[in-house]
VOBA-1610 file (N, C-alpha, C; in pm, whole numbers, padded with zeros to 5 digits, always signed):
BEGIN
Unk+07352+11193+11574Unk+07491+11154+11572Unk+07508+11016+11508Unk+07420+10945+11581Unk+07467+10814+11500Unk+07400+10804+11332Unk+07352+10893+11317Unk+07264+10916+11176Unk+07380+10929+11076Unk+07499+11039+11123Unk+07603+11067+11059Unk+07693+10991+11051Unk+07709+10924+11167Unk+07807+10829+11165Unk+07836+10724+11074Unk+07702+10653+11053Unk+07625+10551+10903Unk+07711+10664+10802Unk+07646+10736+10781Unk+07604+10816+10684Unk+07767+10856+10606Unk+07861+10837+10712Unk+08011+10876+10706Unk+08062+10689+10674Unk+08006+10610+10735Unk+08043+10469+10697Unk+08075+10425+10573Unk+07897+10478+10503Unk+07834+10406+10391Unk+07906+10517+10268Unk+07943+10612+10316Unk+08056+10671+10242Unk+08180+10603+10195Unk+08234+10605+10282Unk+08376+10521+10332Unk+08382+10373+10199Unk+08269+10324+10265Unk+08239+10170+10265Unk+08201+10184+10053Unk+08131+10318+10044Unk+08107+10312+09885Unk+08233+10372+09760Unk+08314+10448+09867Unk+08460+10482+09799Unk+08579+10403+09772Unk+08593+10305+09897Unk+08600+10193+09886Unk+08629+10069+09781Unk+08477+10066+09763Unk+08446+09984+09667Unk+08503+10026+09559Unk+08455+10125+09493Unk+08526+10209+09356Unk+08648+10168+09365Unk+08739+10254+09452Unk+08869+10206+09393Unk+08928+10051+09368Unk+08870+09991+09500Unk+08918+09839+09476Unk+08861+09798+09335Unk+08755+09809+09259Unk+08728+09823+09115Unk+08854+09851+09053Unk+08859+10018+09046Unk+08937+10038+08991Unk+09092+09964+08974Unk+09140+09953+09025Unk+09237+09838+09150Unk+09240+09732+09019Unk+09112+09659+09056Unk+09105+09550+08940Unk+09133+09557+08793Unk+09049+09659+08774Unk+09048+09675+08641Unk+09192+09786+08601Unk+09256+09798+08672Unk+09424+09824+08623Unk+09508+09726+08617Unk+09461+09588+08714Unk+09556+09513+08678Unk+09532+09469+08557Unk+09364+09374+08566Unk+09336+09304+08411Unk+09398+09396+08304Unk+09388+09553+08241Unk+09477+09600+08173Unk+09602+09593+08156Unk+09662+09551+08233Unk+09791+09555+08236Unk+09844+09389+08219Unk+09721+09300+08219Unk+09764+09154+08207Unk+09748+09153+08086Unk+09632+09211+08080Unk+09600+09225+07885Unk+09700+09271+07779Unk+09731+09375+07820Unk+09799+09474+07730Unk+09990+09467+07798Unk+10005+09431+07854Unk+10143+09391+07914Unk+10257+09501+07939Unk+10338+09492+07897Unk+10455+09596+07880Unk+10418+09770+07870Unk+10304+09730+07760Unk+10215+09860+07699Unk+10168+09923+07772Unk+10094+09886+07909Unk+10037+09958+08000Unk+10114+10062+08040Unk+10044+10157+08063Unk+10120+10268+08122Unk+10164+10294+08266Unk+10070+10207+08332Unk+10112+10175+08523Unk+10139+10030+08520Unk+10220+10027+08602Unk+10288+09882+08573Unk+10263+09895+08770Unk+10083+09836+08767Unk+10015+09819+08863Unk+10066+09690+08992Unk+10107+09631+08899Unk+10158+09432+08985Unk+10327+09464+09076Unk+10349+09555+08989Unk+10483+09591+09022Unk+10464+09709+09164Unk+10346+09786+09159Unk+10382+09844+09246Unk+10317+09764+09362Unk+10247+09673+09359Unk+10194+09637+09466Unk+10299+09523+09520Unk+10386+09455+09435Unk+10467+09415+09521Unk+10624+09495+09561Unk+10625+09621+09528Unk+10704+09727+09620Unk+10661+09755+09752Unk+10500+09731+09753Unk+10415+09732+09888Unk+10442+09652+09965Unk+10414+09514+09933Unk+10469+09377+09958Unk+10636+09389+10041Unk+10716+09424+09940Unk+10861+09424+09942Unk+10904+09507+10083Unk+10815+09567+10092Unk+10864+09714+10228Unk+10808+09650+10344Unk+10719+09520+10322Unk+10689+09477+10501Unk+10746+09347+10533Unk+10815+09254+10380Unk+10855+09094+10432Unk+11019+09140+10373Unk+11076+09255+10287Unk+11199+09261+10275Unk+11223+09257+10153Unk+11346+09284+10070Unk+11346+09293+09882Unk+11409+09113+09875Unk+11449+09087+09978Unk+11505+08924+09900Unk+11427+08801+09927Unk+11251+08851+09960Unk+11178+08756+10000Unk+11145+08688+09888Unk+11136+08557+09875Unk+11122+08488+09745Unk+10967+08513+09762Unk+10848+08508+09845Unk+10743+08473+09847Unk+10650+08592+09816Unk+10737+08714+09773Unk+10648+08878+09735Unk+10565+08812+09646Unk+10604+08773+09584Unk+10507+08743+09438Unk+10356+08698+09503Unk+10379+08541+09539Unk+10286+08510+09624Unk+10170+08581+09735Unk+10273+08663+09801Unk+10209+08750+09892Unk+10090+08857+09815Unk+10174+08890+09719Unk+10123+08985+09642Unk+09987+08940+09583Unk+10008+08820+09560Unk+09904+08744+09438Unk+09757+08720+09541Unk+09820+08684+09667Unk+09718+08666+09808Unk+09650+08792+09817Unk+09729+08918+09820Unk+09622+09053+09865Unk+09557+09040+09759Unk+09605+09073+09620Unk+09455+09088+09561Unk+09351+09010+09553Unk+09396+08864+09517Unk+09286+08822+09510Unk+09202+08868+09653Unk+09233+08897+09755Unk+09151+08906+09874Unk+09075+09062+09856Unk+09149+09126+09819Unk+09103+09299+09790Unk+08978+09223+09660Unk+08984+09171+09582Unk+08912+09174+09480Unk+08806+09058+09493Unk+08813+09021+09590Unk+08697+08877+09630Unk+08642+08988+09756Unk+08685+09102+09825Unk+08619+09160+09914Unk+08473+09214+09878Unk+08505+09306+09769Unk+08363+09330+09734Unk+08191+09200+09662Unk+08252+09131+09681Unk+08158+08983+09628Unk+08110+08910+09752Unk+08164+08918+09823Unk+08173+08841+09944Unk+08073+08879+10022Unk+07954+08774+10117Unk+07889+08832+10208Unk+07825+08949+10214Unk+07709+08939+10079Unk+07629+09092+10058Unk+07534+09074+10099Unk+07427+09149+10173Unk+07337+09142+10284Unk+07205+09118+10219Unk+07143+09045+10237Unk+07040+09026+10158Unk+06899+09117+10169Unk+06804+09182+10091Unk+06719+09269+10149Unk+06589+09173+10127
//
């Protein structure tokens, strides 16, 4: 049981990772390439933003700018040494 349990973690924990990648590398496209992008990625994450502090919060931006960098400093952070 607890064999699976890891085993269901290190899943989790490696799918994870990918997308928050991915994550990243939609925004940098979209900083790069601007208007052109086809997901207008920054925008939806502060609709995310917008639905828990309100649409007339001046500080979405900010807020917004805080998760990622934290989503995207997660995977760097505190890797276990072997």
């Amino acid at each position: 049981m607890k064999d699976t349990l890891e085993t269901i973690k290190n899943l989790v924990g490696g799918v994870t990772v990918v997308l928050l990648s991915v994550l990243g590398l939609l925004v940098v496209a979209q900083v790069v390439f601007g208007p052109a992008a086809s997901i207008n990625v920054i925008a939806n994450l502060q609709t995310v933003v917008n639905g828990f502090v309100g649409e007339g919060a001046s500080l979405a931006g900010v807020v917004t700018l805080l998760l990622l960098v934290a989503l995207l400093q997660r995977g760097t952070c505190c890797k276990k040494q072997d």
